[in-house]
Each structure stands twice: as structure tokens, then as C-alpha cells.
C-alpha positions as CSV (number, residue, x, y, z in Angstrom):
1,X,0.0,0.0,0.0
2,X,1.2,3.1,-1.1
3,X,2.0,5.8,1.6
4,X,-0.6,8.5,0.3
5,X,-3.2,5.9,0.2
6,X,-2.5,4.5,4.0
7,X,-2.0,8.4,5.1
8,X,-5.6,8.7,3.3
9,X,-7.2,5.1,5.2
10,X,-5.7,7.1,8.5
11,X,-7.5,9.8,7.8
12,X,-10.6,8.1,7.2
13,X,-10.0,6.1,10.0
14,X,-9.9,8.7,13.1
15,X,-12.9,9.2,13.7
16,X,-14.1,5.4,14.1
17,X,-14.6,3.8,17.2
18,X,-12.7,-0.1,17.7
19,X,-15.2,-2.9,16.8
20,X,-13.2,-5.5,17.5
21,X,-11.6,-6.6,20.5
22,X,-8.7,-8.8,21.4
23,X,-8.8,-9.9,24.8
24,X,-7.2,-12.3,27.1
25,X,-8.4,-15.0,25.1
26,X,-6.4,-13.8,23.0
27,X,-6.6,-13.8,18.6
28,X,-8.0,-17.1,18.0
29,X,-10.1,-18.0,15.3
30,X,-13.5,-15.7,17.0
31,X,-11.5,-12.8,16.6
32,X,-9.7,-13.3,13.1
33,X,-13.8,-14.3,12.3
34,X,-15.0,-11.1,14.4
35,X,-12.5,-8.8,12.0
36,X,-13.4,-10.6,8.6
37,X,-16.9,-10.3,9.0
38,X,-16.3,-6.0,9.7
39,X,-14.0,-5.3,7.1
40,X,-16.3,-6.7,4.8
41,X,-18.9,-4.3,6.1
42,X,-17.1,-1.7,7.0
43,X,-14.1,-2.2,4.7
44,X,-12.3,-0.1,7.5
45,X,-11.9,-1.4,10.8
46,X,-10.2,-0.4,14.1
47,X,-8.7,-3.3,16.5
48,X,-8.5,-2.7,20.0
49,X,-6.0,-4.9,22.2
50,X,-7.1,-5.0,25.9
51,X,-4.1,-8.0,26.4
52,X,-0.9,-8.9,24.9
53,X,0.2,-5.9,23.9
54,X,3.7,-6.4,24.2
55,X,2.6,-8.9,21.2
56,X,0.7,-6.0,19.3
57,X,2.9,-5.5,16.5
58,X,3.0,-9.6,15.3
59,X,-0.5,-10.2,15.8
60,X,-1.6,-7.2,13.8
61,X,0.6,-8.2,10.9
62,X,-1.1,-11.8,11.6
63,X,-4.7,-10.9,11.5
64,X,-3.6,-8.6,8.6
65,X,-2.4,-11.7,6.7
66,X,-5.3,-14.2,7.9
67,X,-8.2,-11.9,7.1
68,X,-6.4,-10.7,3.4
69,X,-6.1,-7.2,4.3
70,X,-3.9,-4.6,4.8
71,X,-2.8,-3.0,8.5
72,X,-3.0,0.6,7.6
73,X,-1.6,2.0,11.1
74,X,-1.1,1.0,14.7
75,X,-1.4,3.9,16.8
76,X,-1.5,3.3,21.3
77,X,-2.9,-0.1,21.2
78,X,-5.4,-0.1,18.5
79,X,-4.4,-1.2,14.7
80,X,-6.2,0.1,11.9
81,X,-7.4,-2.7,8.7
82,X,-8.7,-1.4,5.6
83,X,-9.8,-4.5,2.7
84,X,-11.8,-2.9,-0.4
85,X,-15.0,-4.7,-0.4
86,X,-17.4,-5.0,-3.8
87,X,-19.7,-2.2,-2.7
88,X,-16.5,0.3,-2.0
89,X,-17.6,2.3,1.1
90,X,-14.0,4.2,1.1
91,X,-13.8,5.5,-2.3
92,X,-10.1,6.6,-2.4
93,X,-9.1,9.3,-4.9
94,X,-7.9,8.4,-8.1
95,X,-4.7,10.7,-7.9
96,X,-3.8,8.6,-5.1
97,X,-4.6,5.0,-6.4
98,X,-2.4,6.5,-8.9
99,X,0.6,6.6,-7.2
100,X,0.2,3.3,-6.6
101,X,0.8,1.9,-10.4
């Protein structure tokens, strides 16, 4: 993902509130479920971690990877997701998919 694009998805994403949660149970297959199912609603989707967040960085890049999408930022202890869905909810700018070629 282009820079432009994930300084664009950051953007996008400030003003949302974490829908997904991991926990002391940890990032089993509910949660990798719990984030698949929102991005393909939502197409943006912040992850909040409660526990192991000395492990935050691994297990973002993990989920990222299971659930086919890209981690777009990890600010504190919440990482950002962004996967373009078929309906496109996030339209980003052309000049910027641009960059991307």
C-alpha cells in the first residue's frame, strides 16, 4: 500500500470507534472471524487490544495476513485494517490510487 493511500485510510479512519476486541483469550479464530466479517462491512476497521500488547505488532501483521487485508496504522494499542470490499464504502481518490501503479 502506497504511503498516500495509507496516510488517506488514516484519515478516514480517526474518527471510528474499535469494533473488534482482542482480549485475554487472545486472537484465536472468533476474533480473526470477528475482524473478517467488519471489514467486509465496513471495509475499515479499528482493532482494540485489551491483552498482549507487548505482542501487538505480530498479531496485527497476523490478522492482517489471515483476514487478506492490509494493516494501515497502529497507533497506542489499537491497529487500523482497511480491505476494499465489492460495494466500495471508502472511495479513495484516483490521484492517489495513482501513485500506486
Amino acid at each position: 500500500m502506497h504511503s498516500s493511500v495509507r496516510a488517506f485510510l488514516k484519515a478516514q479512519a480517526h474518527s471510528l470507534k474499535p469494533i473488534v476486541m482482542v482480549g485475554k483469550g487472545g486472537f484465536g479464530e472468533q476474533v480473526v472471524r470477528a475482524l473478517d466479517e467488519a471489514l467486509s462491512s465496513h471495509e475499515l476497521v479499528k482493532v482494540k487490544f485489551q491483552a498482549h500488547k507487548d505482542e501487538l505488532g505480530p498479531i496485527a501483521e497476523s490478522l492482517a495476513e489471515r483476514t487478506k487485508s492490509d494493516l494501515v496504522s497502529i497507533i497506542g494499542f489499537i491497529a487500523t485494517f482497511y480491505r476494499a470490499s465489492d460495494e466500495h464504502l471508502i472511495r479513495i481518490p484516483l490521484e492517489l490510487s495513482a501513485k500506486n501503479q
